[in-house]
C-alpha positions in Angstrom: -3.8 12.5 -11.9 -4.3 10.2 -9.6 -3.5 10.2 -5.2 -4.0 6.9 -3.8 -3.6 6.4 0.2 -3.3 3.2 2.2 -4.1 2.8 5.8 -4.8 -0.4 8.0 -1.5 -2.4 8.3 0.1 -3.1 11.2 1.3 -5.9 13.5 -1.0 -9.1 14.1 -0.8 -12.8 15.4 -1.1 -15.8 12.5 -5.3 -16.7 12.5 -6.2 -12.8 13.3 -7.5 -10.0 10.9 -6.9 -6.9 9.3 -8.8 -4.7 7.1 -6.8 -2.3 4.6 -8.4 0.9 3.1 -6.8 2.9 0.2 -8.3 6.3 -0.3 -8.5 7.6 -3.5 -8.4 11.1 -4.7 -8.2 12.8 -8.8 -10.7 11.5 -11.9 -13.4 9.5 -11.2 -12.9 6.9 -9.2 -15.9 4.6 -9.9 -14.4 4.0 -13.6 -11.6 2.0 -13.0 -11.0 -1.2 -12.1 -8.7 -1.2 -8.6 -6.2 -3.7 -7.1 -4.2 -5.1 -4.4 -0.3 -5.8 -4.5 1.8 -6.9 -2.1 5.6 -7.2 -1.4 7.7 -9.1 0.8 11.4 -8.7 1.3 13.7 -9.6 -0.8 10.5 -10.8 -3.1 9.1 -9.2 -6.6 5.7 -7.5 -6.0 2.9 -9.4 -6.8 -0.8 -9.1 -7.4 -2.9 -10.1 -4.8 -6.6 -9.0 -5.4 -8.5 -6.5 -8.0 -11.7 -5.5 -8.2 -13.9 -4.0 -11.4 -15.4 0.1 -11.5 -18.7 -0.9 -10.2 -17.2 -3.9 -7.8 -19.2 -6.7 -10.0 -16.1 -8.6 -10.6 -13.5 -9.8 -8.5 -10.1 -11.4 -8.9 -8.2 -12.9 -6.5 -4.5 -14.9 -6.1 -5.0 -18.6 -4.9 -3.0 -17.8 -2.3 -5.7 -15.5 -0.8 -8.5 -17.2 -1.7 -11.1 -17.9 0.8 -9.3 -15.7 3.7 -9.0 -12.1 2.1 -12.2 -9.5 0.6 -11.8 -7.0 -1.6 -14.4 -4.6 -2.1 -15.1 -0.7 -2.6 -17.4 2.2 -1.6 -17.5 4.6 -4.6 -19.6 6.8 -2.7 -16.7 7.4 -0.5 -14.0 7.0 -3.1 -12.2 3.9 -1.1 -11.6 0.4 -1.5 -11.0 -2.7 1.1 -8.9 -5.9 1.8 -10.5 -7.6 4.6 -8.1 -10.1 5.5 -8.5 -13.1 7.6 -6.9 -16.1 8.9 -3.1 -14.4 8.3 -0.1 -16.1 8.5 3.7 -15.3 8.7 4.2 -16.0 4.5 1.5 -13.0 4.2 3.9 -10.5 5.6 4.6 -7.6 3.2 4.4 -3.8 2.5 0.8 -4.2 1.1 0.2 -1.8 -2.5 -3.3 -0.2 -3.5 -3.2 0.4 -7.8 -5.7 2.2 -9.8 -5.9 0.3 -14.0 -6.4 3.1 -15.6 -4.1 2.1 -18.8 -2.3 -0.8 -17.1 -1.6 -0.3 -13.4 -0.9 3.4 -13.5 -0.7 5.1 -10.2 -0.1 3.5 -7.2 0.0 4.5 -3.3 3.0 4.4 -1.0 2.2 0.9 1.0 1.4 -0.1 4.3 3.3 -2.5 6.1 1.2 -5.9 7.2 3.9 -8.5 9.8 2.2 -11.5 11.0 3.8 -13.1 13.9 4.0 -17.1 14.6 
């Protein structure tokens, strides 16, 4: 079993920055390959960053690219979304996801709104 725990979101003006932290809790967390979702209203969830066990490899959505970060700290069982530059289209209740056997357990969101 898995308990994952997203902090960070909040309310923020287009061109500012947020950092995101999910927290994870349950088997060992330097294993698995961790990721990013995101979804806006009336939108399907979709995948917005992941990151490999050790943090090696990292994949990102072109629509992120350049502007958000995604990296972890196994020592302290958490992983990151820096995110800069933010605009309005970037608004959404923000996932965290553990790939254990496919995107297995996931955390209950945190909600990121971007103002114009």
């Amino acid at each position: 079993q898995v308990q994952l725990v997203e902090s960070g979101g909040g309310l923020v003006q287009a061109g500012g920055s947020l950092m995101l932290s999910c927290a994870a809790s349950g088997r060992t967390f330097r294993r698995y390959s961790m990721g990013w979702f995101r979804q806006a209203p009336g939108k399907e969830r979709e995948f917005v960053a992941a990151i490999s066990g050790t943090g090696g490899n990292t994949n990102y959505a072109d629509f992120v690219k350049g502007r958000f970060t995604i990296s972890r700290d196994n020592a302290k069982r958490t992983m990151y979304l820096q995110m800069n530059s933010l605009k309005p289209e970037d608004t959404a209740v923000y996932y965290c996801a553990v790939d254990i056997t496919g995107w297995d357990y996931w955390g209950q969101g945190t909600q990121v709104t971007v103002s114009s």
